[in-house]
TORGU-171441 format. One record per residue (C-alpha): residue number from 1; x, y, z. Coordinates in steps of 0.1 Angstrom, whole numbers, plus 5000, padded with zeros to 4 digits. Example, Ala and Ser with C-alpha at 12.3 -4.5 7.8 and 13.67 -1.06 7.14 Angstrom:
REM TORGU-171441
<site><resi>1</resi><c1>5123</c1><c2>4955</c2><c3>5078</c3></site>
<site><resi>2</resi><c1>5137</c1><c2>4989</c2><c3>5071</c3></site>
END
This chain:
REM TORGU-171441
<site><resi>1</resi><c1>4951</c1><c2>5136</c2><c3>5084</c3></site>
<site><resi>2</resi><c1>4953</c1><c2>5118</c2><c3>5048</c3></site>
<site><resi>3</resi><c1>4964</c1><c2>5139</c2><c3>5019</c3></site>
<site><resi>4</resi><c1>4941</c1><c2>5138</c2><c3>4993</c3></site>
<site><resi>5</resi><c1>4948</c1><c2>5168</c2><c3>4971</c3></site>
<site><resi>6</resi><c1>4942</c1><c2>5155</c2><c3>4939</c3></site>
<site><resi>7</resi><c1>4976</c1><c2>5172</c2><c3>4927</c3></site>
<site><resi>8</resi><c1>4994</c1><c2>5152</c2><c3>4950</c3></site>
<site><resi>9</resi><c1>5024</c1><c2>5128</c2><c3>4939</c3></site>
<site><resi>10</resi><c1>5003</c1><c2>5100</c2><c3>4929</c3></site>
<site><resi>11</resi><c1>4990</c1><c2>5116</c2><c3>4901</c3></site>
<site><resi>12</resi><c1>5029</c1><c2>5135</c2><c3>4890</c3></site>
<site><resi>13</resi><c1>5040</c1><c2>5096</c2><c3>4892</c3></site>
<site><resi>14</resi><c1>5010</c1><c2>5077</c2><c3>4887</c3></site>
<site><resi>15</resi><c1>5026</c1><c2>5053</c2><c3>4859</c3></site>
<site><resi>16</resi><c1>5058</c1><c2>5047</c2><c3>4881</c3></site>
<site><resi>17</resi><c1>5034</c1><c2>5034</c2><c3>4911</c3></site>
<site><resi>18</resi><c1>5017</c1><c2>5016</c2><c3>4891</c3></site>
<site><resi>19</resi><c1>5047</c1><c2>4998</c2><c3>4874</c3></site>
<site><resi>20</resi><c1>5065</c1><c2>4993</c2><c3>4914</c3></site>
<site><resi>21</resi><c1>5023</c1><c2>4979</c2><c3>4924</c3></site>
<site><resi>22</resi><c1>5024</c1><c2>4952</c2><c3>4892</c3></site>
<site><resi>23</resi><c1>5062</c1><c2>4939</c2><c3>4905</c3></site>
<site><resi>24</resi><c1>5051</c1><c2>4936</c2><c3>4940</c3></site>
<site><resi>25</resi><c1>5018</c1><c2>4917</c2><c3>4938</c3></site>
<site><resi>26</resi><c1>5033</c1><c2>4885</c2><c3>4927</c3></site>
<site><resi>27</resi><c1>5061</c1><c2>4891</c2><c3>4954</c3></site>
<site><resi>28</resi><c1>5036</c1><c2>4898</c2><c3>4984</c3></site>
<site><resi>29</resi><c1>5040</c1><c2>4859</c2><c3>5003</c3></site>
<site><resi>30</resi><c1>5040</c1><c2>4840</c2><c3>4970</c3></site>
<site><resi>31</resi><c1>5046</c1><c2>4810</c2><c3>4989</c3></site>
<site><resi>32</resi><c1>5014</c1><c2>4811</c2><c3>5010</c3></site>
<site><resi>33</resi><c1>4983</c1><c2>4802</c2><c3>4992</c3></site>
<site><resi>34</resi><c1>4956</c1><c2>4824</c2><c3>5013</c3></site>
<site><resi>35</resi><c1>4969</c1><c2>4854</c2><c3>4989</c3></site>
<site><resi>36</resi><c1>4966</c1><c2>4841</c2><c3>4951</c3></site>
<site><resi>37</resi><c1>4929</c1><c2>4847</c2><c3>4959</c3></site>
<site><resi>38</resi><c1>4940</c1><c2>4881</c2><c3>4967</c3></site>
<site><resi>39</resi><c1>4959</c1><c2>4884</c2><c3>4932</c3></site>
<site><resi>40</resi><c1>4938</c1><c2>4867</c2><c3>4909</c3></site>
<site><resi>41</resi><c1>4904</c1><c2>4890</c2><c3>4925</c3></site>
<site><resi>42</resi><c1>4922</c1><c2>4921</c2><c3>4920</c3></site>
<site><resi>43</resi><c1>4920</c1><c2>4925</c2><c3>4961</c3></site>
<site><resi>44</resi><c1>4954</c1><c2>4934</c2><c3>4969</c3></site>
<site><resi>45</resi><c1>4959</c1><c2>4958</c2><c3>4938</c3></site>
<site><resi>46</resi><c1>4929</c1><c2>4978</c2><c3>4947</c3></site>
<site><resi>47</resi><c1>4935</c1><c2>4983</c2><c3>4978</c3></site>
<site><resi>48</resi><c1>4972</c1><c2>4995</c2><c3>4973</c3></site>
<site><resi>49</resi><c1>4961</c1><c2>5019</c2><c3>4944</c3></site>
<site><resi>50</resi><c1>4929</c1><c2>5034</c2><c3>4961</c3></site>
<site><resi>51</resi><c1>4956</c1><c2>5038</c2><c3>4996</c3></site>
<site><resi>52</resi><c1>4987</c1><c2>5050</c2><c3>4977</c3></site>
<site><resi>53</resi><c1>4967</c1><c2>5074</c2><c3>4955</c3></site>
<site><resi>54</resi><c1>4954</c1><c2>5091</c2><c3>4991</c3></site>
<site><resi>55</resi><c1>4988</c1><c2>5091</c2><c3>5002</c3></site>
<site><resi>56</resi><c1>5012</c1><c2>5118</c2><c3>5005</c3></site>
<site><resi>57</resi><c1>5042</c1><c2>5102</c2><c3>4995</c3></site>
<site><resi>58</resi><c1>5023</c1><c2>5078</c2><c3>4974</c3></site>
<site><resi>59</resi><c1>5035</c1><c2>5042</c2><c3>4968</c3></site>
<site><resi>60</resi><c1>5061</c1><c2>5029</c2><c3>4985</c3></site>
<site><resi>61</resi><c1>5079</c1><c2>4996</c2><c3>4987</c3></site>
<site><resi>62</resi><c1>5065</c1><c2>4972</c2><c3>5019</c3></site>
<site><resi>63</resi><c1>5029</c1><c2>4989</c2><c3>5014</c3></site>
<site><resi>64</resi><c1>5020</c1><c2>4956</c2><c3>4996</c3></site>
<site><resi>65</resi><c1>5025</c1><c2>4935</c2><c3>5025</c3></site>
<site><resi>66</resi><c1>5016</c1><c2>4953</c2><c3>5051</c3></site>
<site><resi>67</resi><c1>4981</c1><c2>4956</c2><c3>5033</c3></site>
<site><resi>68</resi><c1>4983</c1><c2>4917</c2><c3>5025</c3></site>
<site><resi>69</resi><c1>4984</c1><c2>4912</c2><c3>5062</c3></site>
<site><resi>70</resi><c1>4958</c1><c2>4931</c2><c3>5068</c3></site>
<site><resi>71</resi><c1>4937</c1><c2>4922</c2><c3>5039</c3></site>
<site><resi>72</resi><c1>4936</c1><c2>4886</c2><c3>5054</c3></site>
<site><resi>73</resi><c1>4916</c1><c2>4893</c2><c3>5086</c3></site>
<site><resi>74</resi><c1>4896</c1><c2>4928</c2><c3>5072</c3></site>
<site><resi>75</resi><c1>4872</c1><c2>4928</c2><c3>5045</c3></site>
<site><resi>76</resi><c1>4886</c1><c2>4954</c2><c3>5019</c3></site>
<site><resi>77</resi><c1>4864</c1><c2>4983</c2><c3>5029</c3></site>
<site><resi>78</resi><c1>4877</c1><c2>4985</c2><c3>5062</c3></site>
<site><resi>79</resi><c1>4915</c1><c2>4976</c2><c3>5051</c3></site>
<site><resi>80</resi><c1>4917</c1><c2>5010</c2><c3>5033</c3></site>
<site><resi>81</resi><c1>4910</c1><c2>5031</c2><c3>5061</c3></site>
<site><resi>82</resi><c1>4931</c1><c2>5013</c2><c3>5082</c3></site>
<site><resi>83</resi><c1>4961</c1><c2>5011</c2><c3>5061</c3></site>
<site><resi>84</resi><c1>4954</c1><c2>5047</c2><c3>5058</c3></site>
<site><resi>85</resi><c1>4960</c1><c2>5058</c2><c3>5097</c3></site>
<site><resi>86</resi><c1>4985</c1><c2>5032</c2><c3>5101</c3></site>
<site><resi>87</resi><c1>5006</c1><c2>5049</c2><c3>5078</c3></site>
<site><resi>88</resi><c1>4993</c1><c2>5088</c2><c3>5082</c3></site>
<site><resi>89</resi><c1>4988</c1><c2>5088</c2><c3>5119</c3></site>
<site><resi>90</resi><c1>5017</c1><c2>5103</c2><c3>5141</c3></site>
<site><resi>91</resi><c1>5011</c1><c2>5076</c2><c3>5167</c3></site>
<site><resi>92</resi><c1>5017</c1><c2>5053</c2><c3>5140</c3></site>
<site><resi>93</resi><c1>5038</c1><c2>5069</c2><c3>5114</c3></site>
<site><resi>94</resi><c1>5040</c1><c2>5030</c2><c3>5096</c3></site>
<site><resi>95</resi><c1>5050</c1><c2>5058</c2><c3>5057</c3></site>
<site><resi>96</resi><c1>5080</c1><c2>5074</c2><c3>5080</c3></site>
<site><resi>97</resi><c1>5090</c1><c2>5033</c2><c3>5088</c3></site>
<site><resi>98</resi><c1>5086</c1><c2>5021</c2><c3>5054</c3></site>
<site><resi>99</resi><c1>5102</c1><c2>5056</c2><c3>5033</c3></site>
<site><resi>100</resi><c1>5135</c1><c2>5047</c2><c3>5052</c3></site>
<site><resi>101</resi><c1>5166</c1><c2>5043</c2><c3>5029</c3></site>
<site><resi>102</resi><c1>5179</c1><c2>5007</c2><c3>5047</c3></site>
<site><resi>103</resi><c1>5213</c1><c2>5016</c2><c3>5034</c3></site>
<site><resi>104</resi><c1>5218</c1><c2>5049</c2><c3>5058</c3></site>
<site><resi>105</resi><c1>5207</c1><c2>5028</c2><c3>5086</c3></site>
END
């Protein structure tokens, strides 16, 4: 089940998010064309601010091109809820994969 209490992290780190969202856009596949459409249209952004603010742990590093990848083959109304129960679902758990510290692997 998505969190969506509005109290939730997003909102305590809103600006942070927002901030780690900017950086990543223009590093989500910059050498592949089909997403500067995504950038310039605002696409990508959306879609990682409307999923991260619904998420429990909010933002996290490796959101950007998961939903990149999905984005190219989903119109952006069904990308969200996608990208939502990839990352919520237990049988997915894609937040658990991406909210691992790579240094204490």
């Amino acid at each position: 089940e998505v969190y969506t209490d509005k109290g939730n992290l997003w909102e305590q780190r809103k600006e942070e998010y927002l901030a780690y969202i900017e950086a990543d856009l223009d590093r989500t596949f910059p050498e592949d064309a089909r997403f500067d459409a995504m950038r310039e249209q605002g696409m990508l952004k959306r879609v990682l601010v409307n999923v991260s603010s619904m998420s429990e742990k909010g933002y996290v590093q490796g959101m950007n091109e998961v939903a990149a990848a999905v984005l190219l083959h989903l119109p952006e109304a069904a990308a969200e809820p996608l990208l939502l129960k990839l990352l919520h679902a237990p049988k997915y758990s894609l937040l658990t994969v991406l909210s691992i510290d790579p240094q204490k692997l």
